[in-house]
N, C-alpha and C positions, 0 to 999 in steps of 0.2 A: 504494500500500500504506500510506506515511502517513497518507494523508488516513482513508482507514479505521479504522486502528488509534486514531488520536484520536478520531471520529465514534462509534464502539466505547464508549471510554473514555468519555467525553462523555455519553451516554447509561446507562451504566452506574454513571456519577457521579449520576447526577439523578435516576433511580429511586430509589435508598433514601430521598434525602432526599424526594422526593416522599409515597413510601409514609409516610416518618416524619411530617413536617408533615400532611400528611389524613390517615392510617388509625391509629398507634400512640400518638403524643402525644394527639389526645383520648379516644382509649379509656383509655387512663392517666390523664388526669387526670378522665375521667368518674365513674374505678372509685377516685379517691383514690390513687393511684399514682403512682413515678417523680419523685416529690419529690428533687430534686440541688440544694440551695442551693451555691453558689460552685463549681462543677462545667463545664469546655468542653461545648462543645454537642456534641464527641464523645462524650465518658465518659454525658452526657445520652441521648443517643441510644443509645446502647448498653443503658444502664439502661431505656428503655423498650420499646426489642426485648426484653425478659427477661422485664418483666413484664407487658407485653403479651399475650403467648405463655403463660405462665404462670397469668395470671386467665383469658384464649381458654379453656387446654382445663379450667379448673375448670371455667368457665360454658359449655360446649360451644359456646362461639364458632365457626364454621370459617372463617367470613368471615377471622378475623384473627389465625386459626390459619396459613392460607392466605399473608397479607400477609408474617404473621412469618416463615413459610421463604421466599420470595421474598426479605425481604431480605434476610434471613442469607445465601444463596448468591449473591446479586448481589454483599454483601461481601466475598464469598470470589473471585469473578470478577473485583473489581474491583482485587483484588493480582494477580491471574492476570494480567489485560492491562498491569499496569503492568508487573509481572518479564518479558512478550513482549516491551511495546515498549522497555525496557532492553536485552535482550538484543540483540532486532534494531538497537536505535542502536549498540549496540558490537561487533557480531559481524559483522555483515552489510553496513551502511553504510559 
């Protein structure tokens, strides 16, 4: 069940960033966007899921319409497995 929930994790770690470096960051900086001087590479990333998603449905993008909720919900999953595998190290183990 370990090995899963980290394999899980793992993979759900490396999507967003994946989608972010190839699909978000250069459509943002294609379209002149997501400019973060002195900014982590979190609050960066965050800022280009926004406006990513945001120039997508001006320009009826869907391709990266598409990107942008995939990673929004893989972020939202990725707190999900982490409060599981919390819970299971302390409740269960």
């Amino acid at each position: 069940m370990e090995f899963l929930l980290v394999f899980i994790t793992i993979i759900f770690i490396i999507l967003p960033i994946l989608i972010w470096i190839l699909a978000l960051r250069p459509y943002c900086r294609k379209h002149r966007q997501g400019y973060t001087p002195g900014a982590t590479a979190h609050i960066t990333l965050w800022i280009d899921w926004q406006h990513a998603r945001e120039m997508a449905k001006k320009r009826g993008d869907k391709w990266i319409v598409f990107l942008s909720s995939v990673f929004f919900v893989n972020s939202i999953l990725i707190f999900a497995l982490i409060a599981i595998s919390w819970a299971y190290a302390i409740f269960i183990s």
